[in-house]
C-alpha positions in Angstrom: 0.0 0.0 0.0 1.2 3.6 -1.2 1.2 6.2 1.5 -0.2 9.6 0.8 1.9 12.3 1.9 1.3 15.2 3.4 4.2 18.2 3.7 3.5 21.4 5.7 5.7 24.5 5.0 5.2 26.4 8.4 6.6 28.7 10.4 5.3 26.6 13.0 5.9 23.1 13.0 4.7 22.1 16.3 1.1 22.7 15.0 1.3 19.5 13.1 -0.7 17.2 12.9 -2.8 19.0 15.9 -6.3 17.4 15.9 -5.1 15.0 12.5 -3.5 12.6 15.4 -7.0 12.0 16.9 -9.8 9.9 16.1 -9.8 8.2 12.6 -6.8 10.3 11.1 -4.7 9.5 14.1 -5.1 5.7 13.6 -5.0 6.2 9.9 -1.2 8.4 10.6 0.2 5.3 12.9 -1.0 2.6 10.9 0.8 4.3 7.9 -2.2 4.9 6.1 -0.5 8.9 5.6 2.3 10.2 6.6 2.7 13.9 8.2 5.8 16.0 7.6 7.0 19.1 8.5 9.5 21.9 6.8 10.0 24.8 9.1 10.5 27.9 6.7 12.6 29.5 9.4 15.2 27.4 8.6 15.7 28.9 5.3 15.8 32.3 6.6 18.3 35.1 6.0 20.8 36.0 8.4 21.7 35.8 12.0 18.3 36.6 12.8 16.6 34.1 10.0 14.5 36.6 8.4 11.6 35.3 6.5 10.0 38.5 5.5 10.1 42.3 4.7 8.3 44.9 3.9 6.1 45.6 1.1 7.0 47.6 -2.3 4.5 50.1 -2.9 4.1 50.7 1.0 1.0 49.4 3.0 0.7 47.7 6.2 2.2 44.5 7.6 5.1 42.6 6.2 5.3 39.9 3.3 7.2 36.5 3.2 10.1 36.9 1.1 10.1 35.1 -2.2 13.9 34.0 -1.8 12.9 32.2 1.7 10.0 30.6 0.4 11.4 28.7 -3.1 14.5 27.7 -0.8 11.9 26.1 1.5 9.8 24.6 -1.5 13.0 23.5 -2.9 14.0 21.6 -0.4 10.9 19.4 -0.7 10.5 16.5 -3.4 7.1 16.7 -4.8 7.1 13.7 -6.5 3.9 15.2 -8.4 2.0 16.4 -5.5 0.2 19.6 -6.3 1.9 22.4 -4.0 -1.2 24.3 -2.8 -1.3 27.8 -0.8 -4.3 28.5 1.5 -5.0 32.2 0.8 -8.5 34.2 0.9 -7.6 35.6 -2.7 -7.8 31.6 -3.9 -10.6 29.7 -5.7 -12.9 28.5 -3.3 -12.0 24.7 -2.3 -14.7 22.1 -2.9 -15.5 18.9 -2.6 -14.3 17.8 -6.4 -10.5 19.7 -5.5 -10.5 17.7 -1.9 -11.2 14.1 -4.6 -9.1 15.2 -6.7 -6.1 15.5 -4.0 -6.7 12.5 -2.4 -6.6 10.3 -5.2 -3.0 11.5 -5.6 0.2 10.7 -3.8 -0.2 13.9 -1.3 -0.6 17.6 -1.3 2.9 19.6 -0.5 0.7 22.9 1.8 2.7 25.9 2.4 1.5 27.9 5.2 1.1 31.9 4.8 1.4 34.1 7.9 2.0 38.5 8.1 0.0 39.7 5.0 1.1 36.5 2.9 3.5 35.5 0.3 5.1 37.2 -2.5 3.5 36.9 -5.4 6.3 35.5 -7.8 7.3 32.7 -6.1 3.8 31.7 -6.4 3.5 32.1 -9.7 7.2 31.0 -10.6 5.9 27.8 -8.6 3.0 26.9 -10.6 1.4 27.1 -6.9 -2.8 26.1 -6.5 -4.3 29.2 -4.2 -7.7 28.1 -2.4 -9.7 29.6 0.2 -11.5 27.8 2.8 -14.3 30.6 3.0 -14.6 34.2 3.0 -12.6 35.2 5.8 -9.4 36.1 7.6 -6.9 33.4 10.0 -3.8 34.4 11.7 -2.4 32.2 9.5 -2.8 29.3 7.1 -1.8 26.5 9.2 -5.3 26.2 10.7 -6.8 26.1 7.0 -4.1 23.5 5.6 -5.5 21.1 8.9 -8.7 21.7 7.4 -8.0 20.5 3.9 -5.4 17.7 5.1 -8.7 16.7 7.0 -10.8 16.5 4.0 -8.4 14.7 2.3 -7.5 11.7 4.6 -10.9 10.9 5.8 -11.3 10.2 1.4 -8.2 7.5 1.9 -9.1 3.9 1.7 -9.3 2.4 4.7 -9.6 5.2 6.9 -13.6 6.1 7.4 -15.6 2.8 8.2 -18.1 2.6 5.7 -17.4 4.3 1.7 -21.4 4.6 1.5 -21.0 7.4 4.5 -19.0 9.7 2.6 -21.0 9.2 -0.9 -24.3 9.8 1.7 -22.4 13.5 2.9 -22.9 16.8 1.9 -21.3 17.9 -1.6 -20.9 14.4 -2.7 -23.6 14.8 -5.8 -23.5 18.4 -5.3 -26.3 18.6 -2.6 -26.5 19.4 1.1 -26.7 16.7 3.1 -30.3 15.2 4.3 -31.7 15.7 7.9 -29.9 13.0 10.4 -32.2 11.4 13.6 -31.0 9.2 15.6 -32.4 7.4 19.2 -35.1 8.5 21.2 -37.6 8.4 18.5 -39.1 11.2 20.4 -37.4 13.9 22.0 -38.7 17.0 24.2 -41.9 16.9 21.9 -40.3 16.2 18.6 -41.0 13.2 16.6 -38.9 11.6 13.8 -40.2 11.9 10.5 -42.5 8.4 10.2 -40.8 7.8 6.9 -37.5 7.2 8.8 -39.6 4.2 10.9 -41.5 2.7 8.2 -38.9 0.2 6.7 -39.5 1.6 3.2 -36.0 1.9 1.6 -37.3 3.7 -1.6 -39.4 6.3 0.1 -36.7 6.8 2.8 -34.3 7.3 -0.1 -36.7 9.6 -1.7 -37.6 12.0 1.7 -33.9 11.9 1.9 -33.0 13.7 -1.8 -36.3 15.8 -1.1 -35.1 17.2 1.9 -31.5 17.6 0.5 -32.6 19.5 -2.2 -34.8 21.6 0.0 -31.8 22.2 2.2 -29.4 23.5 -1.0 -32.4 25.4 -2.2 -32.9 27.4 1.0 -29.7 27.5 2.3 -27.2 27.5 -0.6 -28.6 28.8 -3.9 -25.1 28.8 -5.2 -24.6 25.4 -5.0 -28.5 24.8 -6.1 -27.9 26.8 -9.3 -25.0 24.5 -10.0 -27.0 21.3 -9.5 -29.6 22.9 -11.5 -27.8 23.7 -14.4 -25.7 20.2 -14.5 -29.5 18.3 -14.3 -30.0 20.7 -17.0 -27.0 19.8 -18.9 -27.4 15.7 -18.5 -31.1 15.7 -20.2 -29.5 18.0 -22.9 -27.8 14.6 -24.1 -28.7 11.8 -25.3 -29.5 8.6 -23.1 -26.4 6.6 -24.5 -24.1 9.7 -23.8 -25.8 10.2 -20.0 -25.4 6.2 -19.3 -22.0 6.4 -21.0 -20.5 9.7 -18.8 -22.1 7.9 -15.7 -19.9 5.4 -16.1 -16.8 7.3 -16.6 -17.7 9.4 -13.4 
């Protein structure tokens, strides 16, 4: 079995793997499933006092990682075709397709922004993938690589119990995720849905699509549009080119 590899450039190693060495990533990280490494960019830092950053041209608050610092770091890493990916707000959003994607490959090399973030050359002159995790501002972008190195490894074989749980999650066929319920049956006046009790499998899986697409529709029109216009799309063709993409997908 082929470990997937994970490599965090970070000014702060000790952060790694945090909450990845609990619960099913943990066991999945000592039973070799992944493997966690770390590359502290202060090591590659310039002088005495291993300077990592300076300040912006153009003027502006804060200061900016040098672009000498960081391709020393990245070039100190072996790939070996992993995508090197920088969490940054000014990224493409990341989504459930990108976290596949990753997973099916050998590892994702994550380097770790802190201060206002990194020069943009070396990102560029590193073919580097920018991705936010949402519309807002961390101290740094350790905390956001834990959050896609969590998406990822839970995908690895052998790690989550049961593969129908994560086709069954949210963003797996572009929907929210159905309503769970779980024991008492009744609870401070609230009943389960009777569907859920009645043993039908087909009209328990048909509540369940009905109340995911109720859920995207209310909640996350973006995502609705999307799943929308790809329904739209896959009547478009013809029946021999929809059962011949399913089967490709």
């Amino acid at each position: 079995m082929t470990t997937w590899q994970a490599t965090a450039l970070t000014l702060f190693p000790e952060m790694f793997p945090g909450s990845l060495g609990c619960s099913l990533a943990g066991r999945a990280l000592r039973e070799g499933i992944w493997s966690m490494h770390t590359q502290d960019l202060r090591a590659h830092g310039l002088g005495r006092h291993r300077t990592i950053d300076d300040t912006p041209f153009g003027g502006g608050a804060g200061m900016v990682m040098r672009p000498d610092v960081v391709s020393a770091a990245l070039d100190d890493v072996v790939p070996d075709g992993r995508p090197v990916i920088y969490p940054t707000p000014r990224g493409r959003t990341l989504t459930q397709a990108d976290v596949r994607r990753y997973a099916a490959g050998p590892g994702v090399v994550v380097l770790c922004g802190r201060y206002e973030g990194v020069d943009e050359r070396v990102l560029e002159a590193r073919d580097i993938e920018q991705v936010s995790i949402g519309d807002y501002i961390l101290s740094g972008g350790e905390v956001a690589a834990l959050v896609l190195l969590d998406a990822c490894v839970r995908l690895l074989p052998g790690v989550m119990g049961s593969d129908a749980s994560a086709a069954e999650e949210s963003f797996a066929d572009g929907l929210l995720e159905y309503p769970l319920y779980t024991k008492p049956a009744q609870w401070e006046g609230r009943d389960v849905p009777d569907v859920l009790l009645s043993g039908h499998h087909g009209a328990i899986a048909r509540w369940r699509h009905e109340m995911a697409e109720a859920a995207t529709r209310q909640r996350r029109p973006d995502l609705w549009a999307a799943h929308v216009a790809r329904a739209g799309e896959d009547t478009s063709r013809p029946a021999g080119a929809r059962a011949s993409a399913d089967r490709l997908n």
